[in-house]
TORMARZA-518800 format. One record per residue (C-alpha): y, z, x; residue in one letter. Coordinates in pm, whole numbers, plus 50000, padded with zeros to 5 digits. Layout:
N
YZXA...
***
This chain:
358
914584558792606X912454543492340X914434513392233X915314504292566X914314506892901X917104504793161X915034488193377X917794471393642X917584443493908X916344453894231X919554451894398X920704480594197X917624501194326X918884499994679X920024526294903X923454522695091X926084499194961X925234463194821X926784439195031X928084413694766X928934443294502X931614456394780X932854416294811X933164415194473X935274446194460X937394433194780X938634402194586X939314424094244X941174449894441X943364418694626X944164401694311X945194439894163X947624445494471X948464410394502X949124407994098X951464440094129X953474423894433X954034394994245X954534412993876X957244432594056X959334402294192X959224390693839X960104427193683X963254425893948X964154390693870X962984375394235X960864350294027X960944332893669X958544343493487X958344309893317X957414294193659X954734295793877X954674333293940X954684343493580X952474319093531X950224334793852X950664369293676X948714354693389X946344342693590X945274370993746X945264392893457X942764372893257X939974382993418X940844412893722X940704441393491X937984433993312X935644420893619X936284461293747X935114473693390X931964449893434X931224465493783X931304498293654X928854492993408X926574478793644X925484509593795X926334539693495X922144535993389X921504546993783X923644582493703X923134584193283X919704604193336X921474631993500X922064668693300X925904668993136X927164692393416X926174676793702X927244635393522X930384651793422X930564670993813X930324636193955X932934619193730X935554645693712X935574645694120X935724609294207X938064601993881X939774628993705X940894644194043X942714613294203X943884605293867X945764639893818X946074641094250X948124606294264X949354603393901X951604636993995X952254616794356X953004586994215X955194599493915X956874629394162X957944601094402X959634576994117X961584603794024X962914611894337X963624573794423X964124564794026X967314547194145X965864521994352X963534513094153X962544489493855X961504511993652X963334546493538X960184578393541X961404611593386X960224647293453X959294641893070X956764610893154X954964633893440X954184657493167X952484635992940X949564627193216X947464644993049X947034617992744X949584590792866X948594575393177X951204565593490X951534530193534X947704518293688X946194549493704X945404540393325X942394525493459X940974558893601X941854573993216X940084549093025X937214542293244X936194579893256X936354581092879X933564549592915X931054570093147X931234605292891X930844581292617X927724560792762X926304593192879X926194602592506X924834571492391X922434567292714X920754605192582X921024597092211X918534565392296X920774539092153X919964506292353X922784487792562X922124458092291X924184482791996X926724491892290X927434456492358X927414447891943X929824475991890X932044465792176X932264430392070X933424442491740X936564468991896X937774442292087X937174418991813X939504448591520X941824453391845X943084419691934X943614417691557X946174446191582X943944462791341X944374498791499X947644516491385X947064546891624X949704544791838X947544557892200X947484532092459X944624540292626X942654538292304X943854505092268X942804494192621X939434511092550X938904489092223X940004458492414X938004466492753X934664483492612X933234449292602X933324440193013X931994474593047X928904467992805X928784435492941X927834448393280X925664478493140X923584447792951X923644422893253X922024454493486X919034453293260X918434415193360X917754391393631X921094378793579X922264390493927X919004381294131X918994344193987X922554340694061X921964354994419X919534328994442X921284298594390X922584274294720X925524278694865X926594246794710X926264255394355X927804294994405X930704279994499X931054254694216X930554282094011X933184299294137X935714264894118X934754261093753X935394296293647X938524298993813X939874264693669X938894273193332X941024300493386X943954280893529X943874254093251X943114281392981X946334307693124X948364271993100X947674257092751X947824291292589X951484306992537X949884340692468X946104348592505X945924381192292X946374357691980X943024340292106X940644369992095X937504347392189X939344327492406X940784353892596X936964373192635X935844339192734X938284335993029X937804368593130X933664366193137X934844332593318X936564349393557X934434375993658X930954356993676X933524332093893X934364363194121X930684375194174X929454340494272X932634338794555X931514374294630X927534367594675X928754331094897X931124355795130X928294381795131X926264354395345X928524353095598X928114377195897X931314363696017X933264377095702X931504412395664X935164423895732X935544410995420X933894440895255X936124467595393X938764466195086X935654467994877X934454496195001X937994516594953X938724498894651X939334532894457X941794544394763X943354508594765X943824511094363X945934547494352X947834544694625X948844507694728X952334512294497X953534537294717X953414513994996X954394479394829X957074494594702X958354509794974X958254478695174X959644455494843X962854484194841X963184482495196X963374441995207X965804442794914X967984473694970X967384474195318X967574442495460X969174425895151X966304396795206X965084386194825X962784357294942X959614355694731X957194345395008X957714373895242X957904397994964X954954389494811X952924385495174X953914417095285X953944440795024X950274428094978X949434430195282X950774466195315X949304475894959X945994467995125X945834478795451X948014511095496X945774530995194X942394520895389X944124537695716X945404565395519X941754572095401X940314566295752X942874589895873X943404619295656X939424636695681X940504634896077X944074655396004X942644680895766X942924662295421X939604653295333X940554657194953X943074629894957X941444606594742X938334620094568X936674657294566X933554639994695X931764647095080X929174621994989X931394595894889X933374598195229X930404600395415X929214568995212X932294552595269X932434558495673X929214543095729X929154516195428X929984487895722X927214490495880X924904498095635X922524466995517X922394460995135X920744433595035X
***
């Protein structure tokens, strides 16, 4: 490219999976599962979403959304070079086909159990997929939209510098309610652009190797100060979309927070089971509502048991852990295409434990 070289730290260089990237990913993909646990016992009236869960809720979406955009942009300069086809090849099989696969799972199942549920999914909603994402898989929509985009812009040589000026200024026209098209992904685009570009810029850096370099000590203060400047931030503001800067601030906050606690637990031999959530954090994303759900329904229908605690515990727990058996499990029972269209990614993915990173 001629105004800008794409030149990324070494640990984005490396074969096999990078051991703190995957940590990083394990604590996003908790807080997402964890965040939708506790966003449905406020949605069902469990909790008060003036107290501490709503105010939890907040929390967590201040910064776990965009700290996945970041990651992504990480790595799209290591794939941008490729020919259209074979960029687009990549994309459509590890993106577009769980989005359609689970978005038509997801929205078939809602309708069949619509009446135990919070929220009421018509035949009419599953046929609007195509430009009206179901409930999280929203992320899979807009992100994909991100890579075709940056593969334009990678091939066009326009530096990651303009990306990140022309993100600023989206999210800068969309938290001033400045777009009247009424398409919800484009607003999350506008609003999320910047995390992305944000990661795309910080790939070009040392940023991650200085970081990686700092004491034990100071990676975890890091992480303390982010996440309390979150905390206080989430509690003095009423509403953080009417504090554009503020809000980008927290989030940046957040995820630099998250990558420091990541790089500390990536030290730790002891905690490399810590990784494992990372490394199915795309299987973990589409299908951990089936199984929350089932076990939030099941404790409230069921049982008739409404306590928070448990509900919360649980469905996390089983959010987490049943999709990462269900993708262990289904290449061994014939369904190797439950989750992407990808060999190499499951191949990746069975051996990413033991692979050294970094």
């Amino acid at each position: 490219m001629s105004t800008v070289s794409h030149k990324h730290d070494n640990d984005f260089q490396l074969q096999g999976r990078i051991e703190w990237v995957d940590a990083a990913k394990s604590i996003g993909i908790f807080l997402v599962v964890f965040g939708h646990s506790l966003g449905g016992m406020v949605d069902s009236g469990v909790l008060d979403e003036s107290g501490w869960g709503g105010l939890t809720v907040r929390f967590l979406y201040a910064f776990h959304m965009p700290l996945f955009f970041f990651l992504a942009g990480m790595f799209v300069a290591n794939s941008a070079h490729r020919t259209f086809h074979a960029y687009l090849a990549n994309k459509a099989s590890v993106i577009v086909y769980p989005y359609l696969l689970w978005s038509l799972m997801q929205g078939s199942t809602q309708i069949l159990a619509s009446r135990f549920t919070n929220n009421h999914f018509s035949v009419r909603d599953l046929l609007t997929i195509v430009y009206q994402p179901v409930d999280q898989y929203w992320f899979l929509y807009v992100i994909f939209i991100m890579y075709i985009i940056y593969w334009w812009i990678y091939h066009r040589h326009i530096s990651d510098d303009t990306l990140l000026v022309i993100a600023l200024a989206l999210h800068l026209i969309e938290s001033r309610g400045l777009i009247a098209v009424r398409w919800d992904v484009l607003h999350s685009f506008c609003s999320l652009l910047l995390y992305f570009a944000l990661g795309a810029k910080a790939a070009e850096t040392s940023f991650f190797t200085d970081l990686r370099m700092q004491g034990s000590v100071r990676l975890g203060g890091l992480a303390v100060i982010g996440y309390v400047l979150i905390a206080v931030g989430v509690a003095a503001t009423v509403k953080l979309s009417d504090l554009p800067l503020l809000s980008a601030a927290l989030a940046i906050s957040g995820t630099i927070a998250t990558i420091a606690l990541a790089m500390l637990l990536a030290r730790s031999p002891i905690l490399s089971f810590a990784r494992i959530p990372g490394v199915y954090s795309l299987e973990i994303y589409v299908a951990h509502t089936f199984f929350a759900a089932t076990v939030r329904i099941a404790l409230q229908k069921g049982l008739g048991y409404s306590g928070p605690l448990l509900h919360v515990v649980i469905g996390t727990t089983a959010g987490i852990v049943f999709p990462v058996l269900l993708a262990i499990w289904a290449p061994k029972v014939g369904l190797p295409y439950l989750f992407t269209w990808s060999r190499s990614r499951r191949y990746t993915e069975m051996s990413a434990i033991k692979t050294p990173a970094a």
